[in-house]
N, C-alpha and C positions, 0 to 999 in steps of 0.2 A: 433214949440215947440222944446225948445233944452232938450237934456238927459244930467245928470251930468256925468262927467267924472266917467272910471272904479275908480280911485285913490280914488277920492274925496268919493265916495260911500263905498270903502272898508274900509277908514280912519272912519266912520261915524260910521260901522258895529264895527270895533273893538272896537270904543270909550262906545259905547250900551253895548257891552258885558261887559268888564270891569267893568260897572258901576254895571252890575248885577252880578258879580262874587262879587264884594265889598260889596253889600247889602246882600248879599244871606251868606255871611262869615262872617260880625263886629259883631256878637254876637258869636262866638265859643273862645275856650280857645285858646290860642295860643298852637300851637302843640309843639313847641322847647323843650327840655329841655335841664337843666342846668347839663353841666358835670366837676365834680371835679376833680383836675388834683390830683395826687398820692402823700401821705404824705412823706417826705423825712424822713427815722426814724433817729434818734437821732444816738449819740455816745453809751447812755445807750441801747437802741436797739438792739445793732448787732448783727446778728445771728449765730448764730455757723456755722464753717465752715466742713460739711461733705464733706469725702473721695468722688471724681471723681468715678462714675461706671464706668468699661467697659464690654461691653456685652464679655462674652467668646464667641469665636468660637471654635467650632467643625473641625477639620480639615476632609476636602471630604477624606473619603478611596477612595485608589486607587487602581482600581479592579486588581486584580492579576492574571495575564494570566497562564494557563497552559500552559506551552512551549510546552511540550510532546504530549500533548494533540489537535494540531495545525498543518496539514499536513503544507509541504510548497514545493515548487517545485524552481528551481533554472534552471535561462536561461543565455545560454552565447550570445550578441547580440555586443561582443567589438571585434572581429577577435583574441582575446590574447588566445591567444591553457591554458586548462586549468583554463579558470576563474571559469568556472562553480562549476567544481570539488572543487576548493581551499573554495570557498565561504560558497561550501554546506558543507565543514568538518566545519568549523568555527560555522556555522551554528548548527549542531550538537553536537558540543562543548561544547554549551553555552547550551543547553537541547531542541534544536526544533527537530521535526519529519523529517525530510527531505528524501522524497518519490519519489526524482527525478530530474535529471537533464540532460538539454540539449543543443542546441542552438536554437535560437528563427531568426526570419526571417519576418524582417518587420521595420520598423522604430519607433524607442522609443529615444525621445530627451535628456533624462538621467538614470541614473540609479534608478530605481522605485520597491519600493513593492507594489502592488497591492491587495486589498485586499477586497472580497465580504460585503454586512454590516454588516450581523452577527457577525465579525472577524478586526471591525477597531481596537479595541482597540489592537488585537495581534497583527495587521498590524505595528501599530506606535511600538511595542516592540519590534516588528524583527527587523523595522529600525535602532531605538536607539541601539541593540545587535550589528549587524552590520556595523555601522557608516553610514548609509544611509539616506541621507536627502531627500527623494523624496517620499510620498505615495499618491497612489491614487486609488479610487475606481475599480474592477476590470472591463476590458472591454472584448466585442468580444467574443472568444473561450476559454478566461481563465475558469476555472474549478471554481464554485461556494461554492465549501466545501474546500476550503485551498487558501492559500498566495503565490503568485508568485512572486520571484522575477527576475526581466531582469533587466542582468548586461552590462551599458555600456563603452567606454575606461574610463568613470573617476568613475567607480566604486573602493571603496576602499581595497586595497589589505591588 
């Protein structure tokens, strides 16, 4: 006795189905429906043209540091006799607290304020105060209630 091929048998099965998907559906509505494409208005039509909104912004305040209010300590770590001193009158100057200065001993690849997170934002103000392009979080042994800065030879004089 021979079996019919897998093919032949699967070709026979989809044929069956078909046939009763077709008999089981020519009596329903056709589900399509008919979609009308959009009236082109006329010349007499046209709509008036209103003004463009633009949403106002609010401009972000920018939090206002108290200088005075902002320990800051000042390191000399460039060999230049006097950095420290020069930087921390500057420093003063401009309205920051300046509580101390000295030399620092250890390796820092530029000149950096550092500054704990309570204090980023003074941080970035001392920089911009003193032309210092370098801040970063404080590390190690630095003091967590104020801003240190380590000055090194291309610190700005």
């Amino acid at each position: 006795m021979a079996f019919p091929s897998p093919v032949v048998m699967l070709s026979v099965l989809a044929v069956a189905m078909a046939s009763i998907t077709f008999i089981a559906t020519r009596d329903e509505a056709p589900t399509e429906r008919r979609v009308d494409t959009a009236t082109i208005a006329s010349a007499e039509q046209t709509p008036t043209p209103t003004a463009p909104t633009t949403p106002t912004k609010t401009p972000k305040p920018t939090p206002q540091v108290a200088r005075g209010e902002v320990y800051v300590e000042v390191f000399n770590n460039s060999g230049i006799k006097g950095l420290a001193a020069t930087t921390a009158a500057r420093a003063t100057q401009v309205g920051w607290a300046v509580v101390g200065e000295d030399n620092w001993y250890g390796v820092v690849p530029t000149t950096t304020v550092y500054f704990p997170p309570r204090l980023k934002a003074a941080g970035k103000q001392l920089a911009l105060d003193l032309g210092i392009t370098r801040t970063a979080p404080a590390v190690g042994v630095m003091k967590r209630d104020r801003l240190t800065i380590i000055l090194t030879t291309d610190a700005p004089q």
